[in-house]
C-alpha positions in Angstrom: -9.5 -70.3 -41.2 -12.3 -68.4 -43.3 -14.7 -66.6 -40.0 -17.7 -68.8 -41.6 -15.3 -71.6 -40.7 -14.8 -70.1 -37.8 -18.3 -69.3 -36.8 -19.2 -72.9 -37.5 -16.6 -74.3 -35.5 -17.9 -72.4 -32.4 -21.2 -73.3 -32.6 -20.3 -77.0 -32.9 -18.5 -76.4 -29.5 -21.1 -75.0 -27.4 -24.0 -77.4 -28.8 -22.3 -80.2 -30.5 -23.4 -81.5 -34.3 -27.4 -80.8 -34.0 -29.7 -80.4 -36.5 -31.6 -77.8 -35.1 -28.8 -75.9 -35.9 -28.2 -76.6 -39.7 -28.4 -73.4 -41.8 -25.6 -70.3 -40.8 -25.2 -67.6 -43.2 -23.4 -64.0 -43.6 -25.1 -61.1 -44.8 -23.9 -57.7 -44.8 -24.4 -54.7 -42.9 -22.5 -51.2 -41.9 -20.4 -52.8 -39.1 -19.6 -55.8 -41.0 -20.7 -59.0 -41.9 -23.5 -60.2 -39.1 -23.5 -64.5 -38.9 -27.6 -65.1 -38.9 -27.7 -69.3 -37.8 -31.6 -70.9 -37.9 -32.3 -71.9 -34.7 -35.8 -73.9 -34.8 -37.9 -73.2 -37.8 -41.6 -75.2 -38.4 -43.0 -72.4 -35.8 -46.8 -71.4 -36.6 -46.6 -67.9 -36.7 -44.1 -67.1 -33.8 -45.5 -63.7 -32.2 -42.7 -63.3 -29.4 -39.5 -64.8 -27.8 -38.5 -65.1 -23.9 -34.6 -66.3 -23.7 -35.0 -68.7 -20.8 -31.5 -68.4 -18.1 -28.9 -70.3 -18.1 -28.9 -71.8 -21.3 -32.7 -73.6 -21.0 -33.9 -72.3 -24.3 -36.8 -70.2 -25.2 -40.3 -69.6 -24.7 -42.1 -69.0 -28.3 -45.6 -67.8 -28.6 -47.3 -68.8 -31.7 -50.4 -66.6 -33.0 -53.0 -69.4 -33.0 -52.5 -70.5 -29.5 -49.6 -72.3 -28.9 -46.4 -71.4 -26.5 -43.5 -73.9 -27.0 -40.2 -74.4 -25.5 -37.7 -74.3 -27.7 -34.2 -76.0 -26.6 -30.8 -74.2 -27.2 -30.1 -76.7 -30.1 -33.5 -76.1 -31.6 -36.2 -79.0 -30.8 -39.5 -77.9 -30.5 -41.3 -79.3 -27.7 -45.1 -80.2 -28.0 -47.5 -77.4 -27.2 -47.3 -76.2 -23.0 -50.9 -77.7 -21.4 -52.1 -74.6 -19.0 -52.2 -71.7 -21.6 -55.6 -69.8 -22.3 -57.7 -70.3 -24.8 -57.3 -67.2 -27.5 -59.4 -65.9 -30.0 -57.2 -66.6 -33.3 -58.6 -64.1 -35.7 -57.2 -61.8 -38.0 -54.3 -59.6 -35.9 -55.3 -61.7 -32.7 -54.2 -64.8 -31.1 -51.6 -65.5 -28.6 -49.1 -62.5 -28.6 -46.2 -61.4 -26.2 -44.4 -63.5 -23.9 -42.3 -62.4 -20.8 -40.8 -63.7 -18.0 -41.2 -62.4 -14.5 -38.0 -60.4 -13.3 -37.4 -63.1 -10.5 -37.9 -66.0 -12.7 -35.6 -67.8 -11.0 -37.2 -67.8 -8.0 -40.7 -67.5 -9.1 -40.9 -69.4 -12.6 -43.6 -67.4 -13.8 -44.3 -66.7 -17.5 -46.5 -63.2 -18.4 -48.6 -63.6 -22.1 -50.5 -61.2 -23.6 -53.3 -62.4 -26.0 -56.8 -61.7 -28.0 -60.0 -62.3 -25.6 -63.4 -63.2 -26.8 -66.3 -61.8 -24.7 -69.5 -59.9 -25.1 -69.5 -60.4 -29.1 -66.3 -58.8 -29.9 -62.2 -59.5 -28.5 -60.1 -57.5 -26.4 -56.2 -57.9 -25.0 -55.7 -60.3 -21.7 -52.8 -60.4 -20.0 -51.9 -63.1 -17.4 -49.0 -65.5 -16.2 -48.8 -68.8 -14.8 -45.8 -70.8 -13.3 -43.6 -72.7 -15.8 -43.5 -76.7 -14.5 -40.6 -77.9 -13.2 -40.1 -80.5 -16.5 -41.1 -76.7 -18.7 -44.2 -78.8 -20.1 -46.9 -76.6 -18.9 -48.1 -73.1 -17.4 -49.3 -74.0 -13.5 -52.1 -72.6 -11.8 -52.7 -69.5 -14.6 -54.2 -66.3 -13.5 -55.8 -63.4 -15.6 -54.5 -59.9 -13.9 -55.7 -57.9 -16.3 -58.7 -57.2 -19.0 -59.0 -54.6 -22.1 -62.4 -53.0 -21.9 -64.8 -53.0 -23.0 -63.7 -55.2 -26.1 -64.5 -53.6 -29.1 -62.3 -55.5 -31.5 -63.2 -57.7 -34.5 -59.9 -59.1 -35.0 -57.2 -56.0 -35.4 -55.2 -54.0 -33.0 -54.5 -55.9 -29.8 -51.2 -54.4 -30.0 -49.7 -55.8 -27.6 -46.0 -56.0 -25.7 -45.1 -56.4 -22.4 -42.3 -54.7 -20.0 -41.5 -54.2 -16.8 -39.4 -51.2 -15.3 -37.1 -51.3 -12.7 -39.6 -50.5 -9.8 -41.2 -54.0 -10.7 -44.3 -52.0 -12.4 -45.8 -54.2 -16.0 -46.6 -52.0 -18.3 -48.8 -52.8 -21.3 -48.6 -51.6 -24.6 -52.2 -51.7 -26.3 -54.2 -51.0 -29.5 -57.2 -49.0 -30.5 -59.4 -51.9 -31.1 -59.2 -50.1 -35.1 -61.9 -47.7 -33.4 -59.9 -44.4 -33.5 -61.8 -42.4 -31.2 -61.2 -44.4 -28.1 -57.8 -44.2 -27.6 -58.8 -40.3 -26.4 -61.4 -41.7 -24.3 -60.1 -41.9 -20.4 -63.2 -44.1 -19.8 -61.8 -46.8 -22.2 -58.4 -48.8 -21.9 -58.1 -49.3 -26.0 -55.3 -47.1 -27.8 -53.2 -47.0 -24.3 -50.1 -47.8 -22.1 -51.3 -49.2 -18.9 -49.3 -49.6 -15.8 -50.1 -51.7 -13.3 -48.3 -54.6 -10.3 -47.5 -57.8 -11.6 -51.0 -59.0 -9.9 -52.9 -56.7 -11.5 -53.1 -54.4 -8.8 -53.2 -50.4 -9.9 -50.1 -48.1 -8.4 -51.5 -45.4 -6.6 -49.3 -42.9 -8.6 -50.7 -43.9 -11.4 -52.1 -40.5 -13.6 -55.9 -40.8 -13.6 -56.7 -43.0 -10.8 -58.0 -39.7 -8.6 -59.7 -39.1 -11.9 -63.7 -39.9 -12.0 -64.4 -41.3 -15.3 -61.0 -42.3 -16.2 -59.4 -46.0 -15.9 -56.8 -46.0 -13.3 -55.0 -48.6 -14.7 -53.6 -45.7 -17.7 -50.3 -44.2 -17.7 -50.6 -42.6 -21.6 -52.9 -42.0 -24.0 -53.9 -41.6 -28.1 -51.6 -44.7 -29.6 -52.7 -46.2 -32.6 -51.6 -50.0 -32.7 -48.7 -50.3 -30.0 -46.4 -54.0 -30.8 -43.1 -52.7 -29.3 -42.0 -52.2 -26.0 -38.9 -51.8 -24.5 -37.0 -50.8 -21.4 -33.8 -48.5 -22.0 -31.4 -49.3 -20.0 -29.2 -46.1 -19.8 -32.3 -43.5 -18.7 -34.7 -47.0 -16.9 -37.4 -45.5 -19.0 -40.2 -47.3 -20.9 -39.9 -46.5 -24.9 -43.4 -48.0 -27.1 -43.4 -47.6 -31.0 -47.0 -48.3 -32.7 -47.9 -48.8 -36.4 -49.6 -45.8 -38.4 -51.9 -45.8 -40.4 -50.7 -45.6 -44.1 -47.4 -43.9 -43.0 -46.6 -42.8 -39.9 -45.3 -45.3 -37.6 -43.6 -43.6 -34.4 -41.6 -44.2 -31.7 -42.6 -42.7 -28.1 -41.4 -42.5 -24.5 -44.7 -42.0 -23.0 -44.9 -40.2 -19.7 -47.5 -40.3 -16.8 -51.3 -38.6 -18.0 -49.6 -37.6 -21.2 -51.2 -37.6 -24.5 -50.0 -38.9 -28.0 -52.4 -37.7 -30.3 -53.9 -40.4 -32.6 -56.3 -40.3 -34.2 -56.0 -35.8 -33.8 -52.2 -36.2 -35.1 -50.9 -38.1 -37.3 -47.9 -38.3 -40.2 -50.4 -40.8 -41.7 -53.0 -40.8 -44.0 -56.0 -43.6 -44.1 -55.7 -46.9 -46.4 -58.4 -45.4 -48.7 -55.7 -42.6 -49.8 -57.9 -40.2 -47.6 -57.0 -38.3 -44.6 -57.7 -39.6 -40.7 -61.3 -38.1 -40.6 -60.2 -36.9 -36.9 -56.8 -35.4 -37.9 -55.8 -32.0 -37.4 -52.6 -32.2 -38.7 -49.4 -34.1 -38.3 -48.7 -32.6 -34.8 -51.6 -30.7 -32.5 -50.9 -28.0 -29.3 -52.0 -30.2 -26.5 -50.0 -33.7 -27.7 -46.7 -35.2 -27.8 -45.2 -35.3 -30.5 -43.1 -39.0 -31.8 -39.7 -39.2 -30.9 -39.3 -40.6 -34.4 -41.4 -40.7 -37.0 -41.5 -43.1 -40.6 -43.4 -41.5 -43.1 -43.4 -44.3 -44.9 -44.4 -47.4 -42.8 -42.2 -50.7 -42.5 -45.0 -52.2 -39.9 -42.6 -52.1 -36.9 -43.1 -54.6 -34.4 -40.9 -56.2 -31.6 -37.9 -53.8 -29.6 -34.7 -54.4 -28.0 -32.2 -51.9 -26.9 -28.9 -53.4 -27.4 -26.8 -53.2 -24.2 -24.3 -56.5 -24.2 -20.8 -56.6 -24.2 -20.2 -59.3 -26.4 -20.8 -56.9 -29.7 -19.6 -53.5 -28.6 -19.9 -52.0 -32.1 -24.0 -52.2 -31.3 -24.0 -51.1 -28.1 -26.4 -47.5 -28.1 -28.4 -49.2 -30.7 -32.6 -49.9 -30.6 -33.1 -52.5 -32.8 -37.0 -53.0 -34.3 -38.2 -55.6 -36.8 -40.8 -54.4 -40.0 -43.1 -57.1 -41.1 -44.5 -55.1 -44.4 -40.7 -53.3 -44.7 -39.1 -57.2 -44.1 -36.4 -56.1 -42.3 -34.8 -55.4 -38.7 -34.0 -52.0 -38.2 -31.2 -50.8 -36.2 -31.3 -47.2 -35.2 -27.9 -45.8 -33.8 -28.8 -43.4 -31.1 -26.9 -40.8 -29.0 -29.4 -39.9 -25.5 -33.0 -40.1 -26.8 -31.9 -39.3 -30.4 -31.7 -41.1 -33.2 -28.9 -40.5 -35.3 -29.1 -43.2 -37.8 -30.8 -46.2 -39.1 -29.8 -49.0 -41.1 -31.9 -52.0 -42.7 -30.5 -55.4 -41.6 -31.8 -59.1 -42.9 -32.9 -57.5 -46.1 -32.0 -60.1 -48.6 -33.8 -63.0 -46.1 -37.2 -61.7 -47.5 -38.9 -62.2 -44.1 -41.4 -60.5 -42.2 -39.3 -59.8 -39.0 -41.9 -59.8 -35.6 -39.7 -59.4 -32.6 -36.0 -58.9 -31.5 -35.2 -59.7 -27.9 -31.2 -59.4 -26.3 -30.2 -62.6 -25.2 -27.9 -62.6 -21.9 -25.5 -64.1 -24.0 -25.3 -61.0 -25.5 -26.7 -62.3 -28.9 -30.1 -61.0 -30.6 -32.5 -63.5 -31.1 -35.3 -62.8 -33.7 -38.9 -64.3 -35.3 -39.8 -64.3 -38.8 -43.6 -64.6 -38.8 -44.6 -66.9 -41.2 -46.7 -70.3 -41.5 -43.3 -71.8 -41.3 -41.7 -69.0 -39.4 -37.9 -69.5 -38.2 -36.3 -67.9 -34.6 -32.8 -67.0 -35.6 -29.4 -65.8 -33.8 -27.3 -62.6 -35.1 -24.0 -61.7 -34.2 -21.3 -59.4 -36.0 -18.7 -62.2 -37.7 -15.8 -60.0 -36.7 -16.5 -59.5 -32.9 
């Protein structure tokens, strides 16, 4: 039997004929041919993906303000009642989604979205318990506020990730007003760390600081939309969109700083250099663990680390919405060693990859008729 014969046949076991499940396709890549099956499709922009356990579906954030469930054979459920109102201009809107590391106990859903206030936006972050019938967000709680909120509708960043010690931490843009993300007295262009309340750690960097935010664990990122925890080393990994070139991957450490806007591979969209810029690297700064000189507009990360394709295990996986692609990146310890383009020929702003516990990726196109899809290698 041919493997798309195959592939098709297995899917019709585990969820029966459903037409949420109608389009399955083979496209290449280095490792062989990777089965891509539409899932849902009709979202408004998906922004982010939470696998739900035990084969309940997903949790889909959609830009202009809705979260839906989506069921494992694709029906999209009306928009959840409890989520917060966002502002829905240009970059903003609703943005990451995450569920708690004892969801299954707890229930509670983390999302990450633009806040109007004082005449401009800023990044919120909250989480509310998921309903018993998954119609609705319970009793939701803000834990945490960007300020002051300078933004005018671009770089919110925003992802969210929690290490093993149960810490959130909270990948964020510059507002697009460079200069802040070196200021300590401002949470814009920063990775924040705080408790799943809201609380601040006491180890955190700058708390002792006076004139700092406590709630900072790095500092001088541009436009921060990927987030991701390895889990080989338990470290936190971020990547952030350059300007015109120069998107970067970092592992930010505690009080360190990553340069932007006073390094940068980057130049502005005018053709012009960063006003601020010193150079592409500056004493006093970390430099990227990797660097694009060109820029694919990453966004979205998930560290491959399932069983179920063992010829992508080691590999960080990052979608590009202006490159239209999801990147795989082949690493050995922190280094990358390799990247290939995946999803090419789909011609489809990719917006986030998240490892299912089925050991499948599940991935957005972000679109006004955007798509959540399911890859696996054909031949594993």
């Amino acid at each position: 039997m041919p493997l798309k014969s195959l592939a098709t046949f297995a899917l019709l076991a585990l969820f029966g004929s459903q037409p949420g499940l109608a389009e399955e396709r083979q496209l290449p890549s280095e490792l062989g041919p990777v089965d891509v099956v539409t899932i849902a499709e009709g979202l408004r922009n998906p922004w982010a993906v939470a696998v739900l356990p035990d084969g309940q579906g997903f949790l889909v954030s959609e830009r202009p303000g809705m979260l839906r469930r989506v069921s494992a054979t694709g029906e999209l459920s009306p928009p959840l009642r409890g989520v917060p109102g966002v502002f829905a201009v240009g970059q903003g809107g609703l943005l990451d989604v995450v569920l708690s590391p004892d969801f299954a106990e707890d229930r509670l859903v983390y999302l990450s979205y633009a806040e109007a206030g004082d005449g401009a936006a800023g990044t919120a972050v909250g989480r509310g318990r998921l309903s018993a019938d998954s119609r609705a967000l319970e009793n939701f709680t803000v834990i945490f506020r960007q300020q002051p909120k300078l933004s005018t509708g671009t770089h919110f960043g925003s992802r969210l990730v929690f290490d093993q010690q149960g810490h959130l931490f909270i990948a964020l843009g510059d507002n697009n007003d460079r200069p802040t993300a070196q200021a300590l007295d401002k949470l814009q262009g920063k990775l924040v760390r705080i408790y799943p309340d809201g609380r601040i750690p006491e180890d955190n960097p700058f708390v002792e600081r006076a004139g700092a935010r406590g709630e900072i664990w790095s500092y001088g990122h541009r436009n921060q939309q990927g987030a991701a925890l390895n889990p080989w080393s338990g470290r936190v990994w971020t990547h952030e969109h350059g300007p015109r070139g120069g998107d970067e991957i970092n592992i930010p450490e505690a009080g360190k700083n990553y340069g932007w806007p006073l390094a940068t591979h980057g130049i502005n969209y005018s053709m012009l250099p960063i006003p601020e810029a010193r150079g592409k690297t500056l004493e006093g700064t970390e430099p990227p663990l990797h660097v694009w000189e060109k820029s694919p507009a990453i966004s979205g990360m998930a560290f491959y680390s399932g069983e179920r394709f063992a010829a992508w295990q080691h590999s960080l996986f990052i979608g590009a919405l202006s490159g239209q692609a999801l990147i795989r990146l082949h690493l050995d310890g922190n280094r990358v060693v390799r990247e290939e383009r995946l999803l090419e020929s789909l011609n489809a702003r990719i917006r986030d990859v998240r490892q299912g516990p089925d050991g499948y990726l599940y991935v957005l196109t972000d679109a006004p008729q955007g798509r959540l899809l399911r890859l696996g290698l054909a031949s594993e």
